[in-house]
FISEDO-949373 format. One record per residue (C-alpha): residue number from 0; x, y, z. Coordinates in Angstrom, 2 decimals, padded with zeros to 5 digits, always signed. Example, Ala and Ser with C-alpha at 12.3 -4.5 7.8 and 13.67 -1.06 7.14 Angstrom:
<pts>
+------+---------+---------+---------+
! resi !      c1 !      c2 !      c3 !
+------+---------+---------+---------+
!    0 ! +012.30 ! -004.50 ! +007.80 !
!    1 ! +013.67 ! -001.06 ! +007.14 !
+------+---------+---------+---------+
</pts>
This chain:
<pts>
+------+---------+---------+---------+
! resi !      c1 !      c2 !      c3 !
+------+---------+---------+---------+
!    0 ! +004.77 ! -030.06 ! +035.64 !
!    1 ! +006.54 ! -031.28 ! +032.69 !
!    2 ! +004.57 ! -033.58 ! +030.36 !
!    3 ! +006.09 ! -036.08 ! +027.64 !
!    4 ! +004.67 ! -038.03 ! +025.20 !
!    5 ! +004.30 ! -042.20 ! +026.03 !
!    6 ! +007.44 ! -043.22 ! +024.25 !
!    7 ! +006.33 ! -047.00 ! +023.91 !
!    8 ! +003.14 ! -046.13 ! +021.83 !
!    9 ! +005.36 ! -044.33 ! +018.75 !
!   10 ! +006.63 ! -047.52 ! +017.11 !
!   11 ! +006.46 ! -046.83 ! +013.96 !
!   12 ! +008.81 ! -044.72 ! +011.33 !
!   13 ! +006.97 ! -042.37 ! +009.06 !
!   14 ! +008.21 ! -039.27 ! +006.66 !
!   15 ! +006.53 ! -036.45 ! +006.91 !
!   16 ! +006.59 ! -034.85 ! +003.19 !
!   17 ! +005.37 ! -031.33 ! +001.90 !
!   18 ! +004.60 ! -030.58 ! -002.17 !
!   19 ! +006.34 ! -027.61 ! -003.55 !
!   20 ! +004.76 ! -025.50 ! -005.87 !
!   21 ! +006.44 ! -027.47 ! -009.24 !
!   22 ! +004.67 ! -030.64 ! -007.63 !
!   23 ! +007.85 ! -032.12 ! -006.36 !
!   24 ! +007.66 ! -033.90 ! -002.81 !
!   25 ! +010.54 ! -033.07 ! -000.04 !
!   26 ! +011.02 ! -034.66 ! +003.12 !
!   27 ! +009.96 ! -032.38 ! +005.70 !
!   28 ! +010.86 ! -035.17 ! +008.97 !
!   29 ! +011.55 ! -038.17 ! +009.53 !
!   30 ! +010.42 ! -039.33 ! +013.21 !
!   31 ! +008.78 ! -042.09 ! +015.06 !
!   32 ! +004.64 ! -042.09 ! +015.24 !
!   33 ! +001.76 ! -044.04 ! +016.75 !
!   34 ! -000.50 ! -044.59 ! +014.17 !
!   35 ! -004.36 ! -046.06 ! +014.48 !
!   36 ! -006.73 ! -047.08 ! +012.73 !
!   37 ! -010.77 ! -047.04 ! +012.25 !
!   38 ! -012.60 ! -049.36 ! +014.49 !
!   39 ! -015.18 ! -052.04 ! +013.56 !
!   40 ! -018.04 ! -050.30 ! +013.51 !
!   41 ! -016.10 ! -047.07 ! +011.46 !
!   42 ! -014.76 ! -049.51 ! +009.55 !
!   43 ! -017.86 ! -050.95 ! +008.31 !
!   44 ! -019.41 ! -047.80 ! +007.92 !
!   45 ! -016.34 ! -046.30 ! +005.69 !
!   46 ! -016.63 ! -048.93 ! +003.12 !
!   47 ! -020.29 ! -050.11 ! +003.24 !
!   48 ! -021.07 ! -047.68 ! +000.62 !
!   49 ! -017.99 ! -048.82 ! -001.55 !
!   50 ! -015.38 ! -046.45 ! -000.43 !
!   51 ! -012.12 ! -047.56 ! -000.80 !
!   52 ! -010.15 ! -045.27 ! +001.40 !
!   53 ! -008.25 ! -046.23 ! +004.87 !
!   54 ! -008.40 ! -043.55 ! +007.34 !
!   55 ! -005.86 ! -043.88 ! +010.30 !
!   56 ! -004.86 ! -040.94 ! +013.03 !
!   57 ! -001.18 ! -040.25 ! +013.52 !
!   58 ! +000.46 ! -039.15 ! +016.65 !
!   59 ! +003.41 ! -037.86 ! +017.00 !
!   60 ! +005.71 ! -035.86 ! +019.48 !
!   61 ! +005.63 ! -032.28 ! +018.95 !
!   62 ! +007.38 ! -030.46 ! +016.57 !
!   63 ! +007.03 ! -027.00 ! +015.22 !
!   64 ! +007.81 ! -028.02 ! +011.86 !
!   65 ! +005.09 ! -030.02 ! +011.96 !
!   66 ! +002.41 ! -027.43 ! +013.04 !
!   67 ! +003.24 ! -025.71 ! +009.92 !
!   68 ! +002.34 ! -028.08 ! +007.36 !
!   69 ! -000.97 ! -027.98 ! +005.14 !
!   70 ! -003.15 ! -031.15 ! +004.84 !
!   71 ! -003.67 ! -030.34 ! +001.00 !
!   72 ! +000.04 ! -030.09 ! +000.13 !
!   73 ! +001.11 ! -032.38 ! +002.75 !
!   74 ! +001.54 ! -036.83 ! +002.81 !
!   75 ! +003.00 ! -039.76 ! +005.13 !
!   76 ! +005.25 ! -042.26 ! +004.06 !
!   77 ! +004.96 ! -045.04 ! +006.11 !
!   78 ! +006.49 ! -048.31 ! +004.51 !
!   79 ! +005.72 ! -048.41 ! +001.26 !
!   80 ! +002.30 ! -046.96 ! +001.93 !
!   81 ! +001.27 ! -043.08 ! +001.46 !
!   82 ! -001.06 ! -041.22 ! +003.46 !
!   83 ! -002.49 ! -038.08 ! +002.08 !
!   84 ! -002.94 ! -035.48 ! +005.22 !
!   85 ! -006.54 ! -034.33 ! +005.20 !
!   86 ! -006.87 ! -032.50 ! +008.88 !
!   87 ! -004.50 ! -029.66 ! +009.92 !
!   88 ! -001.86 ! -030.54 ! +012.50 !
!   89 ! -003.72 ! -030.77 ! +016.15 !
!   90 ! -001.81 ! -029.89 ! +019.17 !
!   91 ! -003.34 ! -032.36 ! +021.36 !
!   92 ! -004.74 ! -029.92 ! +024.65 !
!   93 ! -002.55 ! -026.94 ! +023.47 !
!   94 ! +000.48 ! -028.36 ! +025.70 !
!   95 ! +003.25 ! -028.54 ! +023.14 !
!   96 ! +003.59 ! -032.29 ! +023.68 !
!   97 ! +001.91 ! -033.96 ! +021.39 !
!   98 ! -000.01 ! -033.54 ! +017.47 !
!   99 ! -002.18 ! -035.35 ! +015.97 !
!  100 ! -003.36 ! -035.78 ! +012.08 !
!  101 ! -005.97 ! -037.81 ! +010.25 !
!  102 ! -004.81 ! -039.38 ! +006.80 !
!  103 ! -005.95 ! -040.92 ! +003.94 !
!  104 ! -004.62 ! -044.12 ! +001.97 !
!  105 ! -006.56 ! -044.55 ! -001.25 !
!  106 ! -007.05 ! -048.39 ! -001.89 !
!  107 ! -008.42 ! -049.16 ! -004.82 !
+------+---------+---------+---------+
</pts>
């Protein structure tokens, strides 16, 4: 059986961009992503003791290009927001469908 990724739940446009070895940032893809936040109670907990980070989870379809990117050299545009990548790409159940991330937006 053929799977596919719920179309509805990637609303919003994010750049996917990797750091060369100069420092320079190049778009790597441009696609549509779901992209989620920390609940209440994570919430609470994340800045309780001060910490000004906001830590979201990205989906997005799957891509090969994708599976290849580093979390330390590797960011999210989204808006005029940037996400640092800080987990390495997750093929959600090994099925080719689907990847997730976790990112990083420093606040403060």
């Amino acid at each position: 059986m053929f799977e596919v990724i719920n179309a509805s739940k990637l609303t919003e446009k994010i750049t996917f961009q990797k750091q060369s070895d100069e420092g320079e940032w190049a778009d790597v893809l441009t696609c549509f992503a779901e992209i989620t936040g920390l609940s209440n109670s994570e919430f609470y907990v994340q800045y309780a003791g001060g910490n000004a980070d906001e830590v979201v989870t990205v989906y997005a379809r799957y891509k090969s290009a994708l599976m290849a990117l580093i979390p330390q050299t590797t960011r999210i545009i989204h808006g005029v927001n940037t996400y640092d990548v800080i987990s390495p790409p997750d093929n959600v159940l090994f099925k080719n469908v689907e990847i997730k991330f976790r990112a990083r937006r420093q606040i403060s």
